[in-house]
N, C-alpha and C positions, 0 to 999 in steps of 0.2 A: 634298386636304382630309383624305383619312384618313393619312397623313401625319403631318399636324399635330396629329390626334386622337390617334396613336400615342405619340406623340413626347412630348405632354403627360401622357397615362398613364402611361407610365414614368417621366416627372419625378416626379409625384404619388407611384407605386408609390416610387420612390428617398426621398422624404423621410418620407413613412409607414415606411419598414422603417428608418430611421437615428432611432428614438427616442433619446432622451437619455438614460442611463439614468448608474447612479454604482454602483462600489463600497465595501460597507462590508466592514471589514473585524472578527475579531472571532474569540475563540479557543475552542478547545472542549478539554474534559478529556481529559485519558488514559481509554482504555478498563480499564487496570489503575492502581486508585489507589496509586500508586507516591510519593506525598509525604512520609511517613514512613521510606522504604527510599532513601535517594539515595547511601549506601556500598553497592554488592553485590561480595559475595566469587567470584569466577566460578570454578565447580568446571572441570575439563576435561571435554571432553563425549565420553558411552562410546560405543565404535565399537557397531555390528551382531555380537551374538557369534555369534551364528548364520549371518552372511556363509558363504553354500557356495564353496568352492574350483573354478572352473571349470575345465571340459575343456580340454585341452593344444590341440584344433583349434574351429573353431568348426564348429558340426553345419552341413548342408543338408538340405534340406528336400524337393530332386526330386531324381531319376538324373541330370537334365541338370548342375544347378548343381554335385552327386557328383562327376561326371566331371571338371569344369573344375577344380574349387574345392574337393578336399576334405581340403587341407593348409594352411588359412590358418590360424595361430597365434589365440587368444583376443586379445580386446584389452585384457585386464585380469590382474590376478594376486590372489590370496586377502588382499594389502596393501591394496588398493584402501579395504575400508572404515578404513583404518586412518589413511590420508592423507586423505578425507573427513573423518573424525574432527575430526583435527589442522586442519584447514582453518577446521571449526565451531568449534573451540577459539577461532583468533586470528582469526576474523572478531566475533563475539559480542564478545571485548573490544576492537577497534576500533570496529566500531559504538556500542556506549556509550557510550566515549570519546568519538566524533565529535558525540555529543548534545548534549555538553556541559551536561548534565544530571545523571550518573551520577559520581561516582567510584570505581574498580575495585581493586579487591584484587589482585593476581595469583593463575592458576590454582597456581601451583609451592606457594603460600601457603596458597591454599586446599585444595587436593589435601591437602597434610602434615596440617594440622587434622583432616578428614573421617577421614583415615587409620588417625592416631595418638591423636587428642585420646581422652582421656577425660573429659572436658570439652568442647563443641566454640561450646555455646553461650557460655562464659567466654573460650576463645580467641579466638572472632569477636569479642567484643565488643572484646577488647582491642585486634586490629587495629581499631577502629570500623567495624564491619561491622555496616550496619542488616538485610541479607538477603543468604541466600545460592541461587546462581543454577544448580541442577542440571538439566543436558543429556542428553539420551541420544537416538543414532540407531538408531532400534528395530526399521526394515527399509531393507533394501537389496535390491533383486533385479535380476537383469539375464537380459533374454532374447535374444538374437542368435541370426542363424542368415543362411544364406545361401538367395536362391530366385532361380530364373529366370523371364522370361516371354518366348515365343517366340511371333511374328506371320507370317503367309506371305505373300507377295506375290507376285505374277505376273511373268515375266521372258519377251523375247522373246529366240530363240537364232537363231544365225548361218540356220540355215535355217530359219526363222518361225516353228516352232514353241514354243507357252507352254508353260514350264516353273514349276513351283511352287518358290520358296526359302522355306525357313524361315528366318529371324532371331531369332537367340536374344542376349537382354539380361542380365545377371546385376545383383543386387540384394544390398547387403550392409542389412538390417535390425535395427535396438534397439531395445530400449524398455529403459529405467531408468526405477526407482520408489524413493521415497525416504519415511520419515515418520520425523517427528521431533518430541519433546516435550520441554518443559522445565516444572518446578516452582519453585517461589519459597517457601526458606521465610526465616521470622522468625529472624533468628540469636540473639536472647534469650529466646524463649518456644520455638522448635524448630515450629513452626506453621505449616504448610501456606499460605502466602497467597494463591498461583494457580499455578495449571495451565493447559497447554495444550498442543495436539497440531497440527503440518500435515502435510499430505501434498503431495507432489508427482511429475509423471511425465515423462518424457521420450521420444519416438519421431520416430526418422528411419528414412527408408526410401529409402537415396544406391544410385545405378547405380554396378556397379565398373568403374576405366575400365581394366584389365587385369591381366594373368595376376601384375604385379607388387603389386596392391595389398594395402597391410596397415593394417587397421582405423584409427578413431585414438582412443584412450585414453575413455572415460567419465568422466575426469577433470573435465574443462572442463565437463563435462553436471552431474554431480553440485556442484560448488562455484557455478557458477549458479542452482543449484537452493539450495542453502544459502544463499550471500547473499542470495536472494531472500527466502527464509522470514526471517532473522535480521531482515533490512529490516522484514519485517510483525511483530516480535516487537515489534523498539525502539518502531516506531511504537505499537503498544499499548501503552508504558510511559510514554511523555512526551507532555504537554498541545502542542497543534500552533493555529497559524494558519490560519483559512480566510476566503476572501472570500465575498460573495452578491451576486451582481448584480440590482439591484433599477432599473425603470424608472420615468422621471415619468410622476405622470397625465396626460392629453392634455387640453386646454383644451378639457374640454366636462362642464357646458355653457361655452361661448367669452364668455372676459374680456376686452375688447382691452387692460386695464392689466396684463396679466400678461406681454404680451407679451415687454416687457422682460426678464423676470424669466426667463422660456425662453431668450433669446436668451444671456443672461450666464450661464447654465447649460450652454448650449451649447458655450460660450466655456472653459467649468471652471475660471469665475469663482464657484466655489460657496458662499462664505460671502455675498457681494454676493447673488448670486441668492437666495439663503435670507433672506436681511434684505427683499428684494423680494418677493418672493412673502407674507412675512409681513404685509407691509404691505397690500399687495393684500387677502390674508384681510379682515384685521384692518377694513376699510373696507367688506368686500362682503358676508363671510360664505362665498367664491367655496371649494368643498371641494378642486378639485385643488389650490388654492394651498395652501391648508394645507397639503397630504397630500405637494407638494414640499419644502415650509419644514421640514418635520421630516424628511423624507428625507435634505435636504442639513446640514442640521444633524445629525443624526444621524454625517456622518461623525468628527466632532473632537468631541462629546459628545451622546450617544444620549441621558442622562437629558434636556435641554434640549429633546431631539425628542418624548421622551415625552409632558411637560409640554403643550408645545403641541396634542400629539397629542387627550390628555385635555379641553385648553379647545374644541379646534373640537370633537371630538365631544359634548360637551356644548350646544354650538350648534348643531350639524347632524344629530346623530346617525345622520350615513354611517356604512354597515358598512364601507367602504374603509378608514377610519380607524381604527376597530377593531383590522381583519385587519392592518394596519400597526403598530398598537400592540404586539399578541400578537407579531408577529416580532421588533420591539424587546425586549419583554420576554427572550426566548427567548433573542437576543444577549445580554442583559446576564447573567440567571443561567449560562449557559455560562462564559463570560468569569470570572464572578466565579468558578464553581468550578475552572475550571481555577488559575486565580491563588490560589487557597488550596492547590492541590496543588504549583504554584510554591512555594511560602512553607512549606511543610513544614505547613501545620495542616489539611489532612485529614486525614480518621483514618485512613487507610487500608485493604485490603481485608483484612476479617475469615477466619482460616481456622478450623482444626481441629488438634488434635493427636491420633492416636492411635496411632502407630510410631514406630521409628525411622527415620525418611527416608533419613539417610546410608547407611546399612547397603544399603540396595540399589543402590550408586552406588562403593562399593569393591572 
């Protein structure tokens, strides 16, 4: 018998936790209004001038690891920020590229201008350059070093006696740190549009597995570290798609005409279920029906959702329907402003003029 009690609570538990639920989908704005700016002239981006030249060995850090280990070569050369650089360079114009959103100037184009122009807001313009895209990696640092750690363990010897061994481990440890900003300015007014700065770091702390090992480059550390940031840059440039999963209300209080109307939703027969469910309403006054009808409707036109949303809470005046309403709304103004920064008629982000910008970039 208990058994059979079990057996049916978990059925129960099983179909209570598989609610119906639907996604909508629905877009949101770029965090930098970038509608007005969809030519950027892309400067090339400035290494670390200050990158220090590392020690010919890499240091340690105890007498043990000294003794083993204390002719391992650096694993980097005073180049390093230089190829970083370069890396930031043709990632940034792929990335924008890949947005399909942007189209790009070249650096070789843009560099000359910045350089030479004495004009630079007349020669941007003429390549149709709405902004241009200044870079700089502002730190680099790198700490390595070699350590040991040694454990003792108890040994029996041929004549019984415990003997004490040391084991000693060697540890080749890094930590890379990296920050980087770029500014956005206006290529016809010379006007500061946005700024911004990331930081990033990196540490391993790898066991060496012998007398033969030599480091391996910061390279691959540093350019993940780059793609990464440049990834979260674009992303704040271009309006993006997101879903919200929203679930039906549960039939309570319980309609038995609605039933239907779950069942075909269950099915992701969703426009049928939403004509069901409306009908239900529309005969009962029943609130989750409503509150599904505009739900599912909601996904192929939200205004249609709202509507109905409007007439039941005017009859019912549930705050579920409300709280439903407010989320529709919230999709729709999104939506709408991103598609006006699609369409180029935002106005885009307001700056400042009071330097020369270029000038600290040559």
């Amino acid at each position: 018998m208990k058994k059979i009690i079990l057996f049916c609570s978990l059925v129960l538990l099983f179909f209570t936790s598989c609610q119906t639920s639907v996604d909508l989908k629905y877009m949101v704005p770029s965090r930098v209004d970038m509608g007005p700016y969809r030519n950027i002239a892309v400067a090339t981006v400035t290494p670390d001038r200050g990158f220090s030249r590392p020690s010919v060995f890499i240091r340690t850090s105890d007498r043990e690891s000294g003794r083993m280990y204390s002719k391992i070569y650096s694993s980097y050369s005073s180049n390093l920020a230089f190829s970083v650089a370069d890396y930031a360079t043709s990632e940034i114009v792929r990335q924008l590229e890949e947005s399909r959103y942007f189209s790009v100037i070249s650096p070789r184009e843009t560099d000359h201008i910045i350089k030479y122009s004495y004009n630079p807001g007349e020669d941007f313009s003429a390549l149709g350059a709405d902004a241009v895209l200044l870079s700089s990696i502002d730190t680099m640092y790198i700490n390595e070093y070699i350590h040991s750690k040694s454990k003792e363990r108890i040994v029996i010897a041929e004549d019984g006696k415990e003997i004490v061994v040391v084991d000693t481990d060697y540890y080749y440890s890094v930590s890379c740190t990296l920050k980087f900003s770029y500014t956005l300015v206006d290529s016809r007014t010379n006007k500061v549009i946005f700024s911004d700065s990331f930081s990033r770091t990196f540490s391993d702390d790898a066991q060496i597995p012998g007398p033969w090992f030599s480091p391996p480059s910061p390279l691959y550390s540093y350019n993940n570290m780059i793609r990464g940031i440049i990834k979260s840059m674009v992303f704040d440039f271009v309006p993006h798609t997101v879903t919200s999963n929203i679930s039906l209300m549960k039939n309570k209080p319980e309609n038995e005409s609605a039933e239907l109307a779950y069942d075909l939703a269950k099915d992701g027969k969703y426009l049928a279920a939403a004509n069901e469910f409306y009908s239900v309403f529309s005969s009962s006054s029943h609130i989750p029906s409503a509150y599904n009808a505009a739900l599912l409707y909601a996904i192929s036109d939200i205004s249609k959702a709202i509507d109905i949303l409007d007439e039941a809470y005017e009859k019912t005046g549930a705050s579920e329907l409300l709280e439903l309403k407010n989320t529709f709304l919230r999709m729709q103004k999104s939506t709408e402003e991103a598609q006006s920064q699609i369409e180029g008629k935002s106005p885009g982000e307001q700056g400042d003029t009071s330097y020369n910008i270029y000038r600290m970039y040559i």
